[in-house]
C-alpha positions as a printed Julia matrix, in Angstrom:
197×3 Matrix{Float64}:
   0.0    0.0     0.0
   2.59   2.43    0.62
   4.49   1.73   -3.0
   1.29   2.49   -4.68
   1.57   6.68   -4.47
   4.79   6.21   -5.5
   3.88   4.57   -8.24
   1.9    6.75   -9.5
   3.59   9.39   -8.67
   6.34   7.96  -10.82
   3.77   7.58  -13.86
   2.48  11.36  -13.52
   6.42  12.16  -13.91
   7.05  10.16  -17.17
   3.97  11.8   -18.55
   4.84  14.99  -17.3
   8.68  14.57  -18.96
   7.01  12.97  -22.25
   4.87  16.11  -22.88
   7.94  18.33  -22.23
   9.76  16.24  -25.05
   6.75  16.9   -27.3
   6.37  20.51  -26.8
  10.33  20.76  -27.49
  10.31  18.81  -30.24
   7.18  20.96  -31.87
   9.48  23.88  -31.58
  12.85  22.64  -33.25
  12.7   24.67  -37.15
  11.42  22.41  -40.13
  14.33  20.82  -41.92
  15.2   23.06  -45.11
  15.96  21.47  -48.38
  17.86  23.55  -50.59
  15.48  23.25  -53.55
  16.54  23.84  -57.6
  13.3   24.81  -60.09
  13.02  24.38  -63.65
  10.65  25.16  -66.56
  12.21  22.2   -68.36
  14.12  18.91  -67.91
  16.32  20.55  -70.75
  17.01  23.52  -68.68
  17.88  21.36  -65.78
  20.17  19.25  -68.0
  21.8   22.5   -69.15
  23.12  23.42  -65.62
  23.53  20.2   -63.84
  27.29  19.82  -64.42
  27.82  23.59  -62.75
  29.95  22.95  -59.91
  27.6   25.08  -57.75
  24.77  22.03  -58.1
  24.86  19.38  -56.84
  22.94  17.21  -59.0
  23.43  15.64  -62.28
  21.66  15.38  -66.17
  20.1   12.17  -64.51
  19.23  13.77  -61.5
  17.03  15.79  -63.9
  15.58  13.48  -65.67
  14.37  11.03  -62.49
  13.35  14.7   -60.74
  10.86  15.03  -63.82
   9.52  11.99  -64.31
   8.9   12.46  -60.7
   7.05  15.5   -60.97
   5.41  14.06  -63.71
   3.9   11.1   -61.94
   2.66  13.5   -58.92
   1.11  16.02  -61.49
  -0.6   12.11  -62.89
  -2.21  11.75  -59.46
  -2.21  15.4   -57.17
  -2.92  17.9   -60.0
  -5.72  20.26  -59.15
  -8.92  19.42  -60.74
 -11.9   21.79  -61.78
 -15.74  20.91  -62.42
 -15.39  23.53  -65.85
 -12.34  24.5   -67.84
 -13.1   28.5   -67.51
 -12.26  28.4   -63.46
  -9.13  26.5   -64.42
  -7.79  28.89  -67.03
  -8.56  31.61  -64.11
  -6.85  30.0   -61.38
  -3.59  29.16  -63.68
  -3.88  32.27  -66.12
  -3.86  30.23  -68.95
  -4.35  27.11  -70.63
  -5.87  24.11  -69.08
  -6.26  20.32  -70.41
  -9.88  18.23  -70.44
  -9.18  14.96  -68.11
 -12.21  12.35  -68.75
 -13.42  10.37  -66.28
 -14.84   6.93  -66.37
 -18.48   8.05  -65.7
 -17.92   9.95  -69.14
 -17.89  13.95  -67.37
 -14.71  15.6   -68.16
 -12.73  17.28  -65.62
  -9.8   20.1   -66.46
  -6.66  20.68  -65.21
  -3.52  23.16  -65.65
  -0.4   22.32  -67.75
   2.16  21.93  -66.0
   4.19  24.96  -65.37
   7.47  23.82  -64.33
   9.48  21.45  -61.49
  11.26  21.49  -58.76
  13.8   19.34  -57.24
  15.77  18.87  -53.93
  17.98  16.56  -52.31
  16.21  15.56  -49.14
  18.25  15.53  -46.19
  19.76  12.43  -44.13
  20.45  10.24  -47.07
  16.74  10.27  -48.33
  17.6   10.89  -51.98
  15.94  13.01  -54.27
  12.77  15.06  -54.01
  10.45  16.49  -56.84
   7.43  17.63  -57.22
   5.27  19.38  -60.39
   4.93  23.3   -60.12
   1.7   25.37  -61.31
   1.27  28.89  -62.15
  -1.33  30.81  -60.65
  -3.79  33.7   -60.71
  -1.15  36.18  -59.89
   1.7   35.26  -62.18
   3.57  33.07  -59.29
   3.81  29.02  -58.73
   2.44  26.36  -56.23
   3.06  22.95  -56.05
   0.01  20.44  -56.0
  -1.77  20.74  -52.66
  -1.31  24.85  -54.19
   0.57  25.78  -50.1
   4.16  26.53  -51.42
   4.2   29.78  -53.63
   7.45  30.35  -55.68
   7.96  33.53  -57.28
   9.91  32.19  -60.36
  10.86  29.01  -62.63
  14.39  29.46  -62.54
  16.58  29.54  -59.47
  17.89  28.08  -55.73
  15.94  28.24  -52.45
  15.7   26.81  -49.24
  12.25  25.29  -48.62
  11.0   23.17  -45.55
  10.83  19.54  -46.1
   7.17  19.63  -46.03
   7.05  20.97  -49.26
   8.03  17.96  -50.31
   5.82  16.02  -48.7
   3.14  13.74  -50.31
   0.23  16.12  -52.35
  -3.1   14.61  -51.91
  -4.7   12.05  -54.68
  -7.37  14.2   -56.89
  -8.08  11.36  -59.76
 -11.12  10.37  -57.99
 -12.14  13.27  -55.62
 -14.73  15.96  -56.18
 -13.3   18.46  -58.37
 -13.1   22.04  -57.48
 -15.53  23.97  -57.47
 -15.9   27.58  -57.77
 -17.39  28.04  -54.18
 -14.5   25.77  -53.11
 -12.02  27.53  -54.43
 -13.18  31.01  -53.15
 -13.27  29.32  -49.74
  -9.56  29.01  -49.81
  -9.0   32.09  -51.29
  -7.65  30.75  -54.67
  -5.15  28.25  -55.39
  -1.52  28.7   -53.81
  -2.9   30.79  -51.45
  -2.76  29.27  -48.61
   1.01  29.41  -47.17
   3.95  31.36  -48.91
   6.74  29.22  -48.0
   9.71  30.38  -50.42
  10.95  32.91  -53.63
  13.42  33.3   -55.58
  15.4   36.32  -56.45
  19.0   36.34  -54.34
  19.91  32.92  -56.11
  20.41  31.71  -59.85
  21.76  29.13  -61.91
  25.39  30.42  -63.31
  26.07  33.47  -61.54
């Protein structure tokens, strides 16, 4: 009987020190990935051998098919083409889906690519343009403002974009909710850093 308040006095610590871990842990800064974006794989290939990048003609390649297979599965998807071609100022693509109603999306814009920290390999994901002239990756949270250029983005830019092929598309209500797409979180521009000098 008398070990008992110990005991759980012991427990209440080890609680006590686990939530202390977690509230230290949410404060540590996101991991950055320095982060290289492209209009083209040929642009890409056209710099890799710079000795200020560190990645490689076949680096660019694997980075686009990359993008290419997210933009396949995560690109944003509109109920009518005229609400695409306003949230990507310009031209979008009819998508047909197997109940026979067609669905639009935007052309892809450009690509980025990063080498993920801790031995992870390679990141990449498809870039859009938006309303306002800038770019977004799929789930339209990280605005770039260019296609050509180095930046430091957090990890979670990387991270895996949603699966549109069989969701609702967007609507234009939905879309107003959130403001427009890419605007929901700025996360990185360009400007200080190019390609070359």
């Amino acid at each position: 009987m008398i070990h008992r308040p110990r005991k759980r006095a012991a427990r209440t610590r080890y609680v006590l020190l686990g939530t202390a871990a977690f509230g230290l842990a949410a404060c540590q800064p996101e991991e950055q990935v320095e982060t290289s974006v492209f209009p083209s794989v040929e642009e890409c290939r056209a710099v890799a051998d710079l000795p200020e990048n560190d990645f490689t003609p076949e680096d660019c390649e694997a980075g686009f098919a990359e993008a290419q297979a997210v933009h396949a599965e995560s690109a944003p998807r509109y109920e009518d083409a005229a609400l695409c071609e306003e949230e990507h100022g310009g031209e979008c693509v009819a998508e047909q889906r197997s109940d026979g109603s067609s669905i639009f999306l935007p052309l892809l814009a450009g690509y980025m690519i990063g080498n993920m920290m801790g031995g992870r390999g390679l990141g990449a994901k498809p870039l859009y343009r938006t309303s306002a002239g800038r770019y977004a990756t799929p789930g339209g949270g990280t605005i770039l403002s260019g296609l050509r250029g180095k930046t430091n983005l957090g990890a979670n830019s990387f991270a895996a974009a949603p699966n549109t092929r069989t969701a609702a598309p967007l609507t234009r209500s939905t879309v107003q909710s959130r403001g427009g797409f890419g605007a929901a979180r700025t996360s990185g521009g360009f400007g200080s850093r190019s390609f070359g000098g």
